[in-house]
C-alpha positions in Angstrom: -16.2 -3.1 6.1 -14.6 -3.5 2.7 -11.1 -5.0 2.5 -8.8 -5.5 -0.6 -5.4 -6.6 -0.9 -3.6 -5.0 -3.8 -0.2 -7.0 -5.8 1.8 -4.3 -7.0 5.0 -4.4 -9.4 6.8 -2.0 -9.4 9.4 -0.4 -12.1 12.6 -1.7 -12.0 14.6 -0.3 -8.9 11.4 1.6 -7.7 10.4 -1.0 -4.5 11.9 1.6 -1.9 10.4 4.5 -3.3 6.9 2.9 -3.7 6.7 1.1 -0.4 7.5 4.7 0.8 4.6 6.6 -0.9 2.4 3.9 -0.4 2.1 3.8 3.2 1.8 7.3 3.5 -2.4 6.3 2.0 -4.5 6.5 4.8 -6.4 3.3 4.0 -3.3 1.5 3.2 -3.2 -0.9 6.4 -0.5 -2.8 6.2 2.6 -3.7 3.3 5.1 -6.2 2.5 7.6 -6.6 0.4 7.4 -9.6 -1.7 9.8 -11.7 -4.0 8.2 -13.7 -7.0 6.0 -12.1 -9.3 5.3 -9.1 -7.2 7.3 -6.8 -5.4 5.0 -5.3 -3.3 1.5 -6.2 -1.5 -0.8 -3.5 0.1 -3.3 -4.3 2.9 -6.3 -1.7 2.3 -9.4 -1.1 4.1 -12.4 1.2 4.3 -15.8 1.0 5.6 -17.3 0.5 2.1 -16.6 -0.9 -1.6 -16.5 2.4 -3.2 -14.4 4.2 -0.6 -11.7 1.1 -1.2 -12.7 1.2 -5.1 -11.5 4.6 -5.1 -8.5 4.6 -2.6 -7.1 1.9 -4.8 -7.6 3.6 -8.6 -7.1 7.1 -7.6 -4.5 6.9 -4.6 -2.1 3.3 -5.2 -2.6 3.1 -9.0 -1.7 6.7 -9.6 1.4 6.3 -7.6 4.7 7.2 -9.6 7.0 4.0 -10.1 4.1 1.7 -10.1 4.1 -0.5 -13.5 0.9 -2.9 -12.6 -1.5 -3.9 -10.1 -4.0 -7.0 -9.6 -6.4 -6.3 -6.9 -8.1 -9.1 -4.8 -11.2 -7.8 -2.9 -12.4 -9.7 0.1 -16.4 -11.2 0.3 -18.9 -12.2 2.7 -20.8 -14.9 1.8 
């Protein structure tokens, strides 16, 4: 199982409207709204890296109102 956790910021006034497309991703497992540096944060898991790799760059990424993302991907060691 791969698990990332993806900071989003978001264009100015655009929180409600990404929050909203956001957890309508499959993988997306969880959200918060966050104040600080980032606006949003997006719990996401799949059953492997790629799968997540690609949910994240061609699902949250691409999502309209989104300005910038920093991704933090979980290890075993």
């Amino acid at each position: 199982m791969a698990i990332g956790f993806v900071l989003i910021t978001t264009e100015p006034g655009r929180e409600k409207d990404v929050r909203e497309a956001i957890e309508k991703i499959d993988l997306v497992t969880n959200q918060w709204l966050l104040f600080g540096a980032y606006d949003l944060i997006a719990r996401v898991q799949a059953d492997d890296e790629i799968t997540l790799t690609q949910c994240i760059v061609e699902e949250i990424r691409t999502t309209k109102g989104i300005a910038d993302t920093k991704t933090l991907i979980g290890a075993e060691l």
